[in-house]
N, C-alpha and C positions, 0 to 999 in steps of 0.2 A: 867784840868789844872795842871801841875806840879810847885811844889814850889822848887824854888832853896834852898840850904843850907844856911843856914844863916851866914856863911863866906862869900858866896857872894855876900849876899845883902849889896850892898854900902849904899844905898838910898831905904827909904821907896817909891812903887810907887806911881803915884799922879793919881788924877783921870783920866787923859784925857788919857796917858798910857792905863791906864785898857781898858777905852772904847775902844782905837783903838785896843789893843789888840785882849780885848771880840770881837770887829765887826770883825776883821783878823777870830779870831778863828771862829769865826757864820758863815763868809763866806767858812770857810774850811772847817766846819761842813756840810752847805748844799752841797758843792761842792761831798764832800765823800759821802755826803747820796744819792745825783743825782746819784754819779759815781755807789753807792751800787746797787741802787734804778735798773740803767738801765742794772747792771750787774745782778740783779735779774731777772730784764725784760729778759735779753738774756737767764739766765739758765734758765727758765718756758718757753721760747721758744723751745731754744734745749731740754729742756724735754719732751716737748709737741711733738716735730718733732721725738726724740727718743722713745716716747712711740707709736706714729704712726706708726716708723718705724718699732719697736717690734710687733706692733699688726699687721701689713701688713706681716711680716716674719711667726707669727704663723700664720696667713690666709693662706698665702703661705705652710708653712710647713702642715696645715691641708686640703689644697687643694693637694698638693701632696702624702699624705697617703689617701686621697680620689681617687686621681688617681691610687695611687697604688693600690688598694683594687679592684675600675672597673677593672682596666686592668686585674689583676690576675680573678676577676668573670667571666671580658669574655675572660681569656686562658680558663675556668673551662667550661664557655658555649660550647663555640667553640670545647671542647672536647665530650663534651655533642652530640654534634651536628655533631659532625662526627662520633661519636659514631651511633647516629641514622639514619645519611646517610647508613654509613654500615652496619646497621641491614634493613634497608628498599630496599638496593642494593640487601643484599642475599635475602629478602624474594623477591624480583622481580625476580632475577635469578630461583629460586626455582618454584615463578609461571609460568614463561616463560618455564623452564624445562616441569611443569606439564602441562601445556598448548601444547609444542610440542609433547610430550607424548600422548594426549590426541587428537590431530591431526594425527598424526601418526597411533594412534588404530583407530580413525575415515576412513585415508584414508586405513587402511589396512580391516576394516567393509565394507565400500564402493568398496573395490577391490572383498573382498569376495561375497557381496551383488552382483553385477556384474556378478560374475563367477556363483553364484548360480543359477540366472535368466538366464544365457546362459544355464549353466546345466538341467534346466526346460523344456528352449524352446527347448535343443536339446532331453530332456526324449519325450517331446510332439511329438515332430517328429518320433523317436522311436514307443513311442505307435500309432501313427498313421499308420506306416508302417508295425509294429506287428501287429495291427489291420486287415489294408490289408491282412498282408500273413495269418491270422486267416479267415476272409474270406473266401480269396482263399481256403484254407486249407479244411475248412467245404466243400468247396462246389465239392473241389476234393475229398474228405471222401466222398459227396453224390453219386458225381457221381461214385465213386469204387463200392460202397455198393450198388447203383441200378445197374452195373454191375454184381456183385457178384449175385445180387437176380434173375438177368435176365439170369444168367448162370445158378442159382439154379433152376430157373422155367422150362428152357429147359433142362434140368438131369433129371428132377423128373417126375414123370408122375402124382403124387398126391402131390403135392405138397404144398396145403393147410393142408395136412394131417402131413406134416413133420413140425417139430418144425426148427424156425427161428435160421440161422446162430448167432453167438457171435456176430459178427461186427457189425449185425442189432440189436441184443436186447439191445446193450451196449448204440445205439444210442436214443432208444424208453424208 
């Protein structure tokens, strides 16, 4: 309560004054302290809704450098990973290469194996017909040489006595 200057007090006040006063001022007192009381209530509200909203901003902002971080891990993967696609492209190329390669020598073994076996069976035929003409061969040598001795026998009159032609000793 403020006290006026005492030029202006005319009159001492009397009690009933004070009371209604005092009760004016109690009522103004609770009124302001309600008015404080529910302005407090609102700032611990808005505080409460402010620090929620701070603490959902850093969720937010720590969600989002979390996402930054994945995303850049799987640019990082994804590199990784195509990295290793085209290392496992060229070593397939590489085995596909050494695989036709390796067909190739097979059908070019197989071609030869082939040619070898024709070559065989046409030697065999060969020797068979050489065979033949050996045969024949001898058996024309025999029959020359029992010509030749049957000549020799009718020329000679002692002809056990005379030593055997070349052509015969060469065969005996």
């Amino acid at each position: 309560m403020a006290v006026a200057p005492a030029a202006l007090q005319t009159a001492p006040p009397t009690q009933t004054t004070n009371t209604s006063t005092h009760a004016a001022f109690e009522a103004q007192l609770q009124e302001a302290q309600a008015l404080l009381k529910s302005a407090e209530d609102r700032a611990a509200v808005e505080l409460g809704t402010r620090l929620r909203i701070e603490d959902q901003a850093a969720k937010q902002r720590e969600a989002a450098k979390t996402a930054v971080e994945q995303r850049e891990a799987a640019k990082t993967e994804i590199k990784q990973l195509k990295a290793l696609l085209k290392s496992a492209e060229d070593r397939a190329a590489v085995e596909l290469g050494t695989r036709l390669r390796i067909e190739d020598q097979a059908a070019k073994q197989r071609e030869a194996a082939k040619t070898a076996v024709e070559q065989r069976e046409a030697a065999k035929t060969e020797i068979k017909q050489l065979k033949k003409m050996l045969e024949s061969a001898k058996y024309a040598d025999v029959n020359a040489i029992k010509k030749k001795v049957r000549e020799w026998h009718a020329n000679s009159k002692a002809w056990w006595l005379e030593p055997l032609p070349e052509e015969v000793r060469k065969q005996h």
